[in-house]
PDB file as gemmi writes it, atoms N, CA and C in Angstrom:
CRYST1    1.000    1.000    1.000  90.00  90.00  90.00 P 1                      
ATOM      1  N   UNK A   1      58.127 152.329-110.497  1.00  0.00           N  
ATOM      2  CA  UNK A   1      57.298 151.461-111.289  1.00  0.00           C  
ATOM      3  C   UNK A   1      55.928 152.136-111.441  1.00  0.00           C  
ATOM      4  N   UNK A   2      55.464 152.302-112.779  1.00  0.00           N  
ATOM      5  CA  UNK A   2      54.135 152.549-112.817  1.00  0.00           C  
ATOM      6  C   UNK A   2      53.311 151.472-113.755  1.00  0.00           C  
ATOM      7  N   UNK A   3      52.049 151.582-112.927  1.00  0.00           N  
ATOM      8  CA  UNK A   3      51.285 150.887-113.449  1.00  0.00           C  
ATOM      9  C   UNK A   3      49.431 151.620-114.063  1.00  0.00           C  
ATOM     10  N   UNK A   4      49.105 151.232-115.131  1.00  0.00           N  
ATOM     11  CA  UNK A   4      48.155 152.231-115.590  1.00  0.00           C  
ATOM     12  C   UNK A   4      46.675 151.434-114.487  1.00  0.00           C  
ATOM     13  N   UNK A   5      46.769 150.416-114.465  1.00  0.00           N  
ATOM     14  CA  UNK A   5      45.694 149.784-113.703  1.00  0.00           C  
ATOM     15  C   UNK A   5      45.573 149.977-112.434  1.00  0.00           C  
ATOM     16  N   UNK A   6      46.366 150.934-111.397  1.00  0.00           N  
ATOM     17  CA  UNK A   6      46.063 151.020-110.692  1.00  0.00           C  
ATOM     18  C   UNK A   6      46.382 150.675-109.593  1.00  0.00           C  
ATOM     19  N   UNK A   7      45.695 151.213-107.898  1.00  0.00           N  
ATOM     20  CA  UNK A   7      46.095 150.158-106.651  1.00  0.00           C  
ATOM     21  C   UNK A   7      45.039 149.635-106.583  1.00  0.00           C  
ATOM     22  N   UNK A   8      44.846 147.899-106.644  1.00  0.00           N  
ATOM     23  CA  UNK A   8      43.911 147.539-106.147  1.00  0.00           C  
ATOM     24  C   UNK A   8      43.681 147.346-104.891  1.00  0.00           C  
ATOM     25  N   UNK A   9      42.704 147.048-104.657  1.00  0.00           N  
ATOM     26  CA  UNK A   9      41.976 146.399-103.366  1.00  0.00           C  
ATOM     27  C   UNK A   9      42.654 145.925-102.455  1.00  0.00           C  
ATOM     28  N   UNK A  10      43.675 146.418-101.922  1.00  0.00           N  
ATOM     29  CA  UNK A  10      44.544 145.427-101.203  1.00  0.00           C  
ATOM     30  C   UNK A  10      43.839 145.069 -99.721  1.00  0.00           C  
ATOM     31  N   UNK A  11      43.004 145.885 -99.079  1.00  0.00           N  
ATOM     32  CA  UNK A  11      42.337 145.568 -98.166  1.00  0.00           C  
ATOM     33  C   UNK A  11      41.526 144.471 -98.154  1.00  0.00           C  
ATOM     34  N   UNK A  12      40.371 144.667 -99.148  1.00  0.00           N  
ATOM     35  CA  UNK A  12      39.368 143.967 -99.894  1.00  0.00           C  
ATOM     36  C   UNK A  12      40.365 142.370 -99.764  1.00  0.00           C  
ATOM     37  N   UNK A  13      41.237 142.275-100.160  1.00  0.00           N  
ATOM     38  CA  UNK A  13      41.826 141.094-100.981  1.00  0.00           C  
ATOM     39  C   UNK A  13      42.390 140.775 -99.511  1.00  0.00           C  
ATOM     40  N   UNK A  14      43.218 141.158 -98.355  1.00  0.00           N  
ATOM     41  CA  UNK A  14      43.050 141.044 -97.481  1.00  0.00           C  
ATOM     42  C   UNK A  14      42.584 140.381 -96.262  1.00  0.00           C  
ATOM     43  N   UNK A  15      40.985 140.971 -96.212  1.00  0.00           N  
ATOM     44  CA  UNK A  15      40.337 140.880 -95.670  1.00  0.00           C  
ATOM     45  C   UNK A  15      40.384 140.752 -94.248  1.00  0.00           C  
ATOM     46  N   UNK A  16      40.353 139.641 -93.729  1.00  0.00           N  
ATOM     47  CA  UNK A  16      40.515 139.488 -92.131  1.00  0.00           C  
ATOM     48  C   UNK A  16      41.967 139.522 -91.529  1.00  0.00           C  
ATOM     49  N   UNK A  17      42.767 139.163 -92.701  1.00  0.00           N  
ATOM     50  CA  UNK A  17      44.625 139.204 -92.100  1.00  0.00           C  
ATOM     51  C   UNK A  17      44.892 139.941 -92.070  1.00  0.00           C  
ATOM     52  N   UNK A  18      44.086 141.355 -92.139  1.00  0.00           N  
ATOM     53  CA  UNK A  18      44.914 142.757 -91.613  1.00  0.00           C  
ATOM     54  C   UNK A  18      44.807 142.880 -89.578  1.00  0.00           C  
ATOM     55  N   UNK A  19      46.365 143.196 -89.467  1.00  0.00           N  
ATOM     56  CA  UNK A  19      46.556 143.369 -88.125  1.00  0.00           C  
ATOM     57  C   UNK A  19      45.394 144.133 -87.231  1.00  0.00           C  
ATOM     58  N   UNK A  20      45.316 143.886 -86.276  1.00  0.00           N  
ATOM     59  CA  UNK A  20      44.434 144.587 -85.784  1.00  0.00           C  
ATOM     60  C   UNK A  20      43.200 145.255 -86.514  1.00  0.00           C  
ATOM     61  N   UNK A  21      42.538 144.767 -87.412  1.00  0.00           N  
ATOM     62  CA  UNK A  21      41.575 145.468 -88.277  1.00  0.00           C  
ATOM     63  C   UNK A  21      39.980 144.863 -87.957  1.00  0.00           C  
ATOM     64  N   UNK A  22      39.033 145.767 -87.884  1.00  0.00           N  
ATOM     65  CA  UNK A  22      37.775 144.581 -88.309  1.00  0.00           C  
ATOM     66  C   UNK A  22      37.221 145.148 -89.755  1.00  0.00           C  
ATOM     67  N   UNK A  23      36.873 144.145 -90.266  1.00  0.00           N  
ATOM     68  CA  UNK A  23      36.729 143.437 -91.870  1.00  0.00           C  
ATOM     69  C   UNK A  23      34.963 143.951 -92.107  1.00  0.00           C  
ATOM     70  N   UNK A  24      34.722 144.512 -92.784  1.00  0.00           N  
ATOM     71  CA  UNK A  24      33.153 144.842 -93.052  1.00  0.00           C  
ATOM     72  C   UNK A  24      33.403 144.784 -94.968  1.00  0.00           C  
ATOM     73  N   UNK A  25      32.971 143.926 -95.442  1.00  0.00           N  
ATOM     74  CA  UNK A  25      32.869 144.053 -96.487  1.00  0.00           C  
ATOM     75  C   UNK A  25      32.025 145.273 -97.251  1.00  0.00           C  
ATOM     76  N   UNK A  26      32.931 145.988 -98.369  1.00  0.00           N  
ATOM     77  CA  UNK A  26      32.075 146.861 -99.082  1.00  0.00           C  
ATOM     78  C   UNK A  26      31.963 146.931-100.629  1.00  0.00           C  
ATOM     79  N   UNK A  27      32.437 147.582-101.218  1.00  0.00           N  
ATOM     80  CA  UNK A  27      32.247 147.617-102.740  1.00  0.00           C  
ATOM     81  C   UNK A  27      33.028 145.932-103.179  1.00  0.00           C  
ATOM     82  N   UNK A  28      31.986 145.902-103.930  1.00  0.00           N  
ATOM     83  CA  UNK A  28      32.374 144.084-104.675  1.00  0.00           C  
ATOM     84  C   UNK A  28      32.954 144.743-106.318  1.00  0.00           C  
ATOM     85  N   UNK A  29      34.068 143.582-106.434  1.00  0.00           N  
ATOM     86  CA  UNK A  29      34.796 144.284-107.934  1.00  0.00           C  
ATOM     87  C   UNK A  29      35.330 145.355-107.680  1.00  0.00           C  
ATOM     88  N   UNK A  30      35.753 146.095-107.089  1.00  0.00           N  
ATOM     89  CA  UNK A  30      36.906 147.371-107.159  1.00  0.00           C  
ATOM     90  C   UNK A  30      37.630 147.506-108.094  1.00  0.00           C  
ATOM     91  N   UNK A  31      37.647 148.735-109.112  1.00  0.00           N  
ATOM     92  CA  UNK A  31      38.479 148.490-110.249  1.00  0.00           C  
ATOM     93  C   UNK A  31      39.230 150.189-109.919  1.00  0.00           C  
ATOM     94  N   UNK A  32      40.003 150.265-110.248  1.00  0.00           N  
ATOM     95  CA  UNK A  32      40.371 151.857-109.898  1.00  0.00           C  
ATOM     96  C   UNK A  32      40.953 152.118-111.256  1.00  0.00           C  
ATOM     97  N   UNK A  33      40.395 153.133-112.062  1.00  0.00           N  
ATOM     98  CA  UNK A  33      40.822 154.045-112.824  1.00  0.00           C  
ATOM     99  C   UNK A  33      41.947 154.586-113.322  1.00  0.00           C  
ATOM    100  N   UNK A  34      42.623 155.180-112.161  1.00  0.00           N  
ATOM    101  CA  UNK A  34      44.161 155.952-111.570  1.00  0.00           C  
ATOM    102  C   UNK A  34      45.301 155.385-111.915  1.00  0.00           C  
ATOM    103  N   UNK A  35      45.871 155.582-112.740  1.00  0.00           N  
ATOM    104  CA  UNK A  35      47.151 154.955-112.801  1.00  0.00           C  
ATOM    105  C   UNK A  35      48.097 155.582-111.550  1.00  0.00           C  
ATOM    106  N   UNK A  36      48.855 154.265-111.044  1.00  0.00           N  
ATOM    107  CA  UNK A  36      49.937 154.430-109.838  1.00  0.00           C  
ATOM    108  C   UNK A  36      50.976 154.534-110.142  1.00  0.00           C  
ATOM    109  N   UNK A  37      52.163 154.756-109.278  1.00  0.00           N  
ATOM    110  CA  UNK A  37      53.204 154.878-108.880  1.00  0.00           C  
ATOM    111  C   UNK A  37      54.464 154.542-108.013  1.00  0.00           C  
ATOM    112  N   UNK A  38      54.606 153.735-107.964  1.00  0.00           N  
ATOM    113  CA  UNK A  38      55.700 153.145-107.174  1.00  0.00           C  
ATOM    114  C   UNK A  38      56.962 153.473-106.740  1.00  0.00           C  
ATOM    115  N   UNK A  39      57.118 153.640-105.421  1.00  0.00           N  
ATOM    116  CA  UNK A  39      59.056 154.043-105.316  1.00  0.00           C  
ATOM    117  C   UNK A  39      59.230 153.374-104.198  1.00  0.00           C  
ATOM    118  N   UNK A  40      60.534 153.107-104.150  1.00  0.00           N  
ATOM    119  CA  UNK A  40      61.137 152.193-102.942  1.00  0.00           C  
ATOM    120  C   UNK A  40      61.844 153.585-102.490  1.00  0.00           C  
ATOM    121  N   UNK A  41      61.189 153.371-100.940  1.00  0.00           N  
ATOM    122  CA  UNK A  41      61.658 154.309 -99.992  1.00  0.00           C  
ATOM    123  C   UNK A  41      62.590 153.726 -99.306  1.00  0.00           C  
ATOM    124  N   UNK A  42      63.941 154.138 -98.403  1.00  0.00           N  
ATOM    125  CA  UNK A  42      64.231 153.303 -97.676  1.00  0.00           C  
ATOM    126  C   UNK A  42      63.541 153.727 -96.373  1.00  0.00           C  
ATOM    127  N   UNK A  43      63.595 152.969 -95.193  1.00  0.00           N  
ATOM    128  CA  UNK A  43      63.436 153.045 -93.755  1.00  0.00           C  
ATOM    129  C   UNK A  43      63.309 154.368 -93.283  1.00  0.00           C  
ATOM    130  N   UNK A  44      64.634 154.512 -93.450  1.00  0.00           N  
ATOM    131  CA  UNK A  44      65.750 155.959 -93.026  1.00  0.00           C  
ATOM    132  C   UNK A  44      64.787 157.485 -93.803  1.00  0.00           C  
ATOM    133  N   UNK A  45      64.531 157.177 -94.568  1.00  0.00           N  
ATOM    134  CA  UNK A  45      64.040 158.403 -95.852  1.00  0.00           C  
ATOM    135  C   UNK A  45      63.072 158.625 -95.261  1.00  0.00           C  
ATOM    136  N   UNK A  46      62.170 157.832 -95.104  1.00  0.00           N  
ATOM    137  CA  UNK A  46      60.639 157.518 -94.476  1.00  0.00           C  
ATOM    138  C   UNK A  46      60.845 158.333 -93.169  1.00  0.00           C  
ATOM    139  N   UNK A  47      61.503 158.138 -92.079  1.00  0.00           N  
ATOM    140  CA  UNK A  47      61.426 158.695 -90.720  1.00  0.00           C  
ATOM    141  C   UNK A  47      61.888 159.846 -90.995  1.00  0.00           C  
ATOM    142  N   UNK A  48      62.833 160.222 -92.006  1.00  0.00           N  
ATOM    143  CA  UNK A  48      63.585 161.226 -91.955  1.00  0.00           C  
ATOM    144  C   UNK A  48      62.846 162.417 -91.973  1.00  0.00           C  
ATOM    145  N   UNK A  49      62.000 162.133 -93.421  1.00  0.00           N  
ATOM    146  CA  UNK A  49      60.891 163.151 -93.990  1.00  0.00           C  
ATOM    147  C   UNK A  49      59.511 163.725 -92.708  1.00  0.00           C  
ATOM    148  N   UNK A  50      59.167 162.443 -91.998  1.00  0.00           N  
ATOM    149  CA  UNK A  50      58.518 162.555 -90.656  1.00  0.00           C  
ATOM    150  C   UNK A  50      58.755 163.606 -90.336  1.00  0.00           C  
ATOM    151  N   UNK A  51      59.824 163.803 -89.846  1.00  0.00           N  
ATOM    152  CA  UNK A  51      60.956 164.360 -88.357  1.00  0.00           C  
ATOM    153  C   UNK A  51      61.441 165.439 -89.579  1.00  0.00           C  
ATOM    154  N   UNK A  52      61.457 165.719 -90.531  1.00  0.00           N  
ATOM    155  CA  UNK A  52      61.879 167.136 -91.045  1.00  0.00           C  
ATOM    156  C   UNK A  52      60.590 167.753 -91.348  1.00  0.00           C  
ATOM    157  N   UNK A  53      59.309 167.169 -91.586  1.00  0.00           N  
ATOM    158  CA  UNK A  53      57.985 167.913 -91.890  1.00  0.00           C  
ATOM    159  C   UNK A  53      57.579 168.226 -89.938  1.00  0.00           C  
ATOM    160  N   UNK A  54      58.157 168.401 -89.281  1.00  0.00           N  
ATOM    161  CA  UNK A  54      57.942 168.691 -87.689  1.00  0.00           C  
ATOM    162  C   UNK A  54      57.044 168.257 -87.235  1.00  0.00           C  
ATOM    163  N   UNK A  55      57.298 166.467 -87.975  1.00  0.00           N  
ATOM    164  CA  UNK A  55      55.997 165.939 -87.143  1.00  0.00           C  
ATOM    165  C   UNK A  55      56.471 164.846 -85.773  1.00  0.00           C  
ATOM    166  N   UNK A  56      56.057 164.594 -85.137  1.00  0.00           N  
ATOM    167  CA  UNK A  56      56.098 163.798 -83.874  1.00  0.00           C  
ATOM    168  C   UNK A  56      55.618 161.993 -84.275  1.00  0.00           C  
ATOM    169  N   UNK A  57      57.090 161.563 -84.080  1.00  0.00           N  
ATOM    170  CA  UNK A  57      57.277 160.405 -84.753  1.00  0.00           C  
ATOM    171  C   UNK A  57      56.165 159.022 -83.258  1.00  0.00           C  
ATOM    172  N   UNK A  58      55.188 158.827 -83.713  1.00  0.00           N  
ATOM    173  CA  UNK A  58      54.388 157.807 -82.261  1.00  0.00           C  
ATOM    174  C   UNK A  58      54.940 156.753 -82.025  1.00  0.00           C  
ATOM    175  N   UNK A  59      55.033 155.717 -83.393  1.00  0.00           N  
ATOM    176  CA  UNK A  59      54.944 154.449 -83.202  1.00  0.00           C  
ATOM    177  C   UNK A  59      55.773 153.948 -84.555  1.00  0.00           C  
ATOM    178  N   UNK A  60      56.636 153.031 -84.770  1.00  0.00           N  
ATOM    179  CA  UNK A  60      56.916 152.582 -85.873  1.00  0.00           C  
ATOM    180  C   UNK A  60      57.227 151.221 -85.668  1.00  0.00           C  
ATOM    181  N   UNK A  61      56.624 150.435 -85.966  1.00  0.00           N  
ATOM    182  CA  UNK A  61      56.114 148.700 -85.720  1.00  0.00           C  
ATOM    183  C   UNK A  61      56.740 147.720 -87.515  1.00  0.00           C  
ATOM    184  N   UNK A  62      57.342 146.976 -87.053  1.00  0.00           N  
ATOM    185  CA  UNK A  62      58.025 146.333 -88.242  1.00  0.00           C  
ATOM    186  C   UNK A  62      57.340 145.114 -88.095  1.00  0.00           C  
ATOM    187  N   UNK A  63      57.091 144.449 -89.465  1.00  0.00           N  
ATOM    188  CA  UNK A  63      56.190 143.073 -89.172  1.00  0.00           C  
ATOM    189  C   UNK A  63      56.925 142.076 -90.035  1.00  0.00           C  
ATOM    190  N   UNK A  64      57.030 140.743 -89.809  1.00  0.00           N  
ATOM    191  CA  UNK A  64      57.522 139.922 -90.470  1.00  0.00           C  
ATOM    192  C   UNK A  64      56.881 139.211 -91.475  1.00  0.00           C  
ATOM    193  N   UNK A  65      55.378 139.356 -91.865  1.00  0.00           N  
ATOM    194  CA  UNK A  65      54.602 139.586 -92.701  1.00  0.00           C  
ATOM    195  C   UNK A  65      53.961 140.480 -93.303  1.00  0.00           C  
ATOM    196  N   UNK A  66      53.714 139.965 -94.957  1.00  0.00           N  
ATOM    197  CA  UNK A  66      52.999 141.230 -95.622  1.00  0.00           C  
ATOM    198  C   UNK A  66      51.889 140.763 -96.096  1.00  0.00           C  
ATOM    199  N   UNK A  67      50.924 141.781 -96.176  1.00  0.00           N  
ATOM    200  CA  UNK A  67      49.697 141.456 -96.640  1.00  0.00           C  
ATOM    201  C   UNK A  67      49.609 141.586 -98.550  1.00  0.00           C  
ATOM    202  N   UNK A  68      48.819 140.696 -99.243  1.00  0.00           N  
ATOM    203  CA  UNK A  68      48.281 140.923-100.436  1.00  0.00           C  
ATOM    204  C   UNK A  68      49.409 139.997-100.890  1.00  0.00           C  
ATOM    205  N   UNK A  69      50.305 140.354-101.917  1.00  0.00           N  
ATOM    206  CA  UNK A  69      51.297 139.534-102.541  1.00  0.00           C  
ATOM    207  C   UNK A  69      52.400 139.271-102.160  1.00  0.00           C  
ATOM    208  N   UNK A  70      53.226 137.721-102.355  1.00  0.00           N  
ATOM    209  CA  UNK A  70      54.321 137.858-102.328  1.00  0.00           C  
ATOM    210  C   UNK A  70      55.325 138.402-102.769  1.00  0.00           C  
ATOM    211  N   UNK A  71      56.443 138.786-102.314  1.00  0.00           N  
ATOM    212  CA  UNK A  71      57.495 139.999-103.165  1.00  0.00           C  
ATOM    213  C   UNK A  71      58.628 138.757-103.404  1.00  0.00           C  
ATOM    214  N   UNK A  72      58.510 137.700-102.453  1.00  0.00           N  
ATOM    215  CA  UNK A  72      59.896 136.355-103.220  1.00  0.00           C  
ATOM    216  C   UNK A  72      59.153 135.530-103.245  1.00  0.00           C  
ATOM    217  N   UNK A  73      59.840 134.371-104.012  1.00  0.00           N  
ATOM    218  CA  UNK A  73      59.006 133.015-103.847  1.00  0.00           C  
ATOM    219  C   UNK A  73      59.450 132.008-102.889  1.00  0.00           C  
ATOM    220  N   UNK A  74      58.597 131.345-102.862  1.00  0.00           N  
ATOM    221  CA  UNK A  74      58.462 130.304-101.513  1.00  0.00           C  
ATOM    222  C   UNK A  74      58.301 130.617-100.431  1.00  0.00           C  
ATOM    223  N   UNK A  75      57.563 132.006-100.625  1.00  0.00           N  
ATOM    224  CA  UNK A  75      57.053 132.474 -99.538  1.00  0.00           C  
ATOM    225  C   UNK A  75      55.675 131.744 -99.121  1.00  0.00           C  
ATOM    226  N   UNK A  76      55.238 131.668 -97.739  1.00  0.00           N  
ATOM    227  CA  UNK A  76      54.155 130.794 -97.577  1.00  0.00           C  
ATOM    228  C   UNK A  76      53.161 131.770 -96.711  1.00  0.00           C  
ATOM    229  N   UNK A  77      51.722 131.082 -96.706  1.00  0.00           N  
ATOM    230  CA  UNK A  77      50.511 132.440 -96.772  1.00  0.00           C  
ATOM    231  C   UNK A  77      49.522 130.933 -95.819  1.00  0.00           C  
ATOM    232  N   UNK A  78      49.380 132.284 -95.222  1.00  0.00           N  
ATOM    233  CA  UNK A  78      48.232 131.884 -93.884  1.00  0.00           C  
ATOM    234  C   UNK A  78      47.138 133.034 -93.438  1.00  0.00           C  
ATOM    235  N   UNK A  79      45.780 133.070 -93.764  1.00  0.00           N  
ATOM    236  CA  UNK A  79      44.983 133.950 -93.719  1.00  0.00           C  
ATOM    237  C   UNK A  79      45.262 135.322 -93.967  1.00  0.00           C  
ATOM    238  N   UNK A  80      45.696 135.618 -95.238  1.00  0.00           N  
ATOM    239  CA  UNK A  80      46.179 136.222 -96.383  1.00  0.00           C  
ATOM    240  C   UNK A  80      47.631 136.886 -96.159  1.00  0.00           C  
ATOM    241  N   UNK A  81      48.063 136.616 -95.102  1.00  0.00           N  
ATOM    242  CA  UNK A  81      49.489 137.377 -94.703  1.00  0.00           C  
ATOM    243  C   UNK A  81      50.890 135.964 -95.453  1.00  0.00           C  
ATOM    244  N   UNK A  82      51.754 136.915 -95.833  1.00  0.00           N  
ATOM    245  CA  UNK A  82      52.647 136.104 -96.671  1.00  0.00           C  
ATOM    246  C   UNK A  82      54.084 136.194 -95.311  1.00  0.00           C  
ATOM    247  N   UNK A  83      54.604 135.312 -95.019  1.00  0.00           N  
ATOM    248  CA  UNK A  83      56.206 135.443 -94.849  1.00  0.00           C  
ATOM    249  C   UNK A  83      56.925 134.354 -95.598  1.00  0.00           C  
ATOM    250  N   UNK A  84      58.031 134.342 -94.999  1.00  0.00           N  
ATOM    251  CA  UNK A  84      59.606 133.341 -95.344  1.00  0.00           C  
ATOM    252  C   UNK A  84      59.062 132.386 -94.648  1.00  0.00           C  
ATOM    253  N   UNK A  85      59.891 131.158 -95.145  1.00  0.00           N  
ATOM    254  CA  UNK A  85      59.613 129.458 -94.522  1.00  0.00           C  
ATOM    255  C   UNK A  85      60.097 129.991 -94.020  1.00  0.00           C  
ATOM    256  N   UNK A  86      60.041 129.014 -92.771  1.00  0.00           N  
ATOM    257  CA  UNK A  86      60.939 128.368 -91.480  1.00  0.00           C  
ATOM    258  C   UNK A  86      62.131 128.112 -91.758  1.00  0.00           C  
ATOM    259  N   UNK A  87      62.403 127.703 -92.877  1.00  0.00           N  
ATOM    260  CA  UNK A  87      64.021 127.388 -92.745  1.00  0.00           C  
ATOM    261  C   UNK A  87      65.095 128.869 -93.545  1.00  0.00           C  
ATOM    262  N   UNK A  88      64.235 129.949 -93.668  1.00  0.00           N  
ATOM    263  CA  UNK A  88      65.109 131.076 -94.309  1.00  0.00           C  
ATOM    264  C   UNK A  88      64.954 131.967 -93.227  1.00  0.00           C  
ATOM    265  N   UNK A  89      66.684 133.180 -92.929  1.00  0.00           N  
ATOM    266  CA  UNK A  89      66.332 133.672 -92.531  1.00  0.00           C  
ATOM    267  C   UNK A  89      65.141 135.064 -92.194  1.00  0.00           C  
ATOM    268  N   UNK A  90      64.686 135.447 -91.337  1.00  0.00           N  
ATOM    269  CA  UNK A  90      63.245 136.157 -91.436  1.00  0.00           C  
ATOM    270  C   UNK A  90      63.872 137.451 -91.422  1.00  0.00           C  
ATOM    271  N   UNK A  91      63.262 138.442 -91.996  1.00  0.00           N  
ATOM    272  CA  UNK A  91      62.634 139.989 -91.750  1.00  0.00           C  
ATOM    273  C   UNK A  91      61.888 140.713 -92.335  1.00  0.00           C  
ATOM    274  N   UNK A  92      62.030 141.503 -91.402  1.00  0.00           N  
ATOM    275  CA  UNK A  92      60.406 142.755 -91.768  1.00  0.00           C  
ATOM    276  C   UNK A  92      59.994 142.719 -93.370  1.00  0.00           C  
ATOM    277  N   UNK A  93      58.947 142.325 -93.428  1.00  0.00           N  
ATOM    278  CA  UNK A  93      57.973 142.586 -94.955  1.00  0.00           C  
ATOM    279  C   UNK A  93      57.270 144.140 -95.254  1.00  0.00           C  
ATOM    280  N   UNK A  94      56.943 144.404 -94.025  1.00  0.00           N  
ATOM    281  CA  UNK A  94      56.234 145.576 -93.832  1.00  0.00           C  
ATOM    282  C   UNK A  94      56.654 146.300 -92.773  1.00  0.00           C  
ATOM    283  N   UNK A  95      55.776 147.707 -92.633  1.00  0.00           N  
ATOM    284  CA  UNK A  95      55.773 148.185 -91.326  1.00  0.00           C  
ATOM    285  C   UNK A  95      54.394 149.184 -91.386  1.00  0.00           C  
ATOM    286  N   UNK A  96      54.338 149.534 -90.173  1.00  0.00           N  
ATOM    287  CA  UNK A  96      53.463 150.878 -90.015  1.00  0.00           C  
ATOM    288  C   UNK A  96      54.183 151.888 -89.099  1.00  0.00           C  
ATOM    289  N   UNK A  97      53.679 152.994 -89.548  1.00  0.00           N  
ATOM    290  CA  UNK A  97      54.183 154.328 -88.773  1.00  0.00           C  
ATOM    291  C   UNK A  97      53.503 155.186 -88.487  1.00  0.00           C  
ATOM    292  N   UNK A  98      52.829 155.974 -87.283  1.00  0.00           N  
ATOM    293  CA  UNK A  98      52.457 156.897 -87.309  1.00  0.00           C  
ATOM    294  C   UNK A  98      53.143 158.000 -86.475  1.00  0.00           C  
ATOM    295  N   UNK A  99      52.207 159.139 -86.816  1.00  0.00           N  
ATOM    296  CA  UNK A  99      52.769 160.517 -86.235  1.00  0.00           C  
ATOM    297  C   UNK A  99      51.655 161.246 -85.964  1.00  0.00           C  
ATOM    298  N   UNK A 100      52.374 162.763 -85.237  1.00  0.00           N  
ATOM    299  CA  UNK A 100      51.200 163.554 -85.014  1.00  0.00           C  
ATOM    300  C   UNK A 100      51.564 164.929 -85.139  1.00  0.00           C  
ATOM    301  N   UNK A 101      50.738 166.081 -85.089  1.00  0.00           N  
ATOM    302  CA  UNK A 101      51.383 167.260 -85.687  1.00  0.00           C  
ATOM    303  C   UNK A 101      51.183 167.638 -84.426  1.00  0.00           C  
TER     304      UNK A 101                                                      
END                                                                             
């Protein structure tokens, strides 16, 4: 998927519901220029590429919320993080990964 408008602000928009983050507000209005790009990676592709660029896989943390928009509906939002009701079953929205060379 591309889009000519850009990634916005997803931090910005955010704000305090990022995991472990502290929040300092900075540029007001963020507009970005750049047209983006989108691809659905799977899981597997993602670690794979890690571990074939000879990097040292640290941490890979799956979350049952995502930040910024919902990706289904009736999804429900609590200090900007989105998941599934209670009555659907749950999984990972997101994740993070790091590594080290």
């Amino acid at each position: 998927m591309s889009s000519e408008e850009g990634v916005g602000d997803y931090v910005a928009v955010s704000g305090q519901g990022l995991a472990g983050g502290e929040y300092e507000t900075s540029i007001q209005d963020f507009v970005n220029s750049h047209p983006s790009h989108e691809f659905s990676w799977g899981l597997g592709d993602i670690v794979t590429a890690v571990l074939d660029s000879a990097l040292t896989l640290t941490s890979l943390r799956e979350y049952l919320y995502i930040n910024d928009s919902p990706p289904f509906a009736n999804m429900i939002t609590s200090e900007g993080r989105w998941s599934l009701p209670p009555d659907q079953p749950n999984m990972p929205q997101m994740f993070s990964l790091t590594a080290r060379k």
